[in-house]
N, C-alpha and C positions, 0 to 999 in steps of 0.2 A: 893896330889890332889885326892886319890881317897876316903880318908876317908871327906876332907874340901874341896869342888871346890865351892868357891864364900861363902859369907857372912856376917856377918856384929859386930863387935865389937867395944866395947866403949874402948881408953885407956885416962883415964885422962881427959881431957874436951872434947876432941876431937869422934866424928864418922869417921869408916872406915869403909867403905861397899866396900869390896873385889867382884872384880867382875868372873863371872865364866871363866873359862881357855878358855872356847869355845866363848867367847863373846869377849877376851881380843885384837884381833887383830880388828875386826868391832867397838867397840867402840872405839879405839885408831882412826882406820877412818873417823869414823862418826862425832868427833870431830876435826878431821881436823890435829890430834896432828903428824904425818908421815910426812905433807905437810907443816906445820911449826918450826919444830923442829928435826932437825937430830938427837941429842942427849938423848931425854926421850920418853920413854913409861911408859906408864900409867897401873897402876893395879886395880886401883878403883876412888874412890871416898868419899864425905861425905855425898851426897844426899843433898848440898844445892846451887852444883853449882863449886864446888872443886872440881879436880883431884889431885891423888898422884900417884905415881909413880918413874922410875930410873930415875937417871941420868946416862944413859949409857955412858959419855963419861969421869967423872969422874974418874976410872980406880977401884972407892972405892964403887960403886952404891949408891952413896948417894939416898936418901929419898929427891923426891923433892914435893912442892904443886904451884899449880898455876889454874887458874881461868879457865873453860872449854870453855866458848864463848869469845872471843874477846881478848883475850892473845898473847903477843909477847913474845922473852925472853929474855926482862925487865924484863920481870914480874914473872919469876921463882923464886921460893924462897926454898933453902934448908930448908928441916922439920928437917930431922935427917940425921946422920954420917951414915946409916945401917939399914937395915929391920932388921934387930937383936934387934938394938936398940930402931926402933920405936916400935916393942913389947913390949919393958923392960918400953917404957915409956920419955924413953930420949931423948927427943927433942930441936932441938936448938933455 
């Protein structure tokens, strides 16, 4: 964090726009994600309406995406096994 705090990279078709470490619990707020979902926080985005984020209850931190306004969790969908792996690229 102190050399990368927030921003934004292409892997594969996909944008992630990393949000900064100081923003990461007020956004998680702001959309409501604490009040609906025990189990994810959110680390970014893709700037079109997507959040990404853990699945904290996983035990494995899966990579989840799901819709930032009007989302239940239906509507979760594992991205990737691993922030390792959505680096690398490897999405399910």
């Amino acid at each position: 964090m102190e050399l990368h705090n927030g921003g934004e990279i292409e892997i594969g078709e996909f944008i992630f726009i990393f949000w900064p470490v100081e923003l990461l619990n007020k956004n998680n707020e702001d959309y409501e994600i604490f009040d609906k979902f025990s189990n994810i926080f959110l680390f970014g985005g893709d700037g079109g309406g997507s959040g990404f984020g853990f699945n904290i209850d996983s035990g494995k931190f899966e990579i989840i995406s799901i819709e930032l306004i009007g989302s239940g969790p239906e509507d979760i969908q594992i991205f990737s096994n691993s922030f390792m792996d959505l680096l690398k690229g490897n999405f399910i």
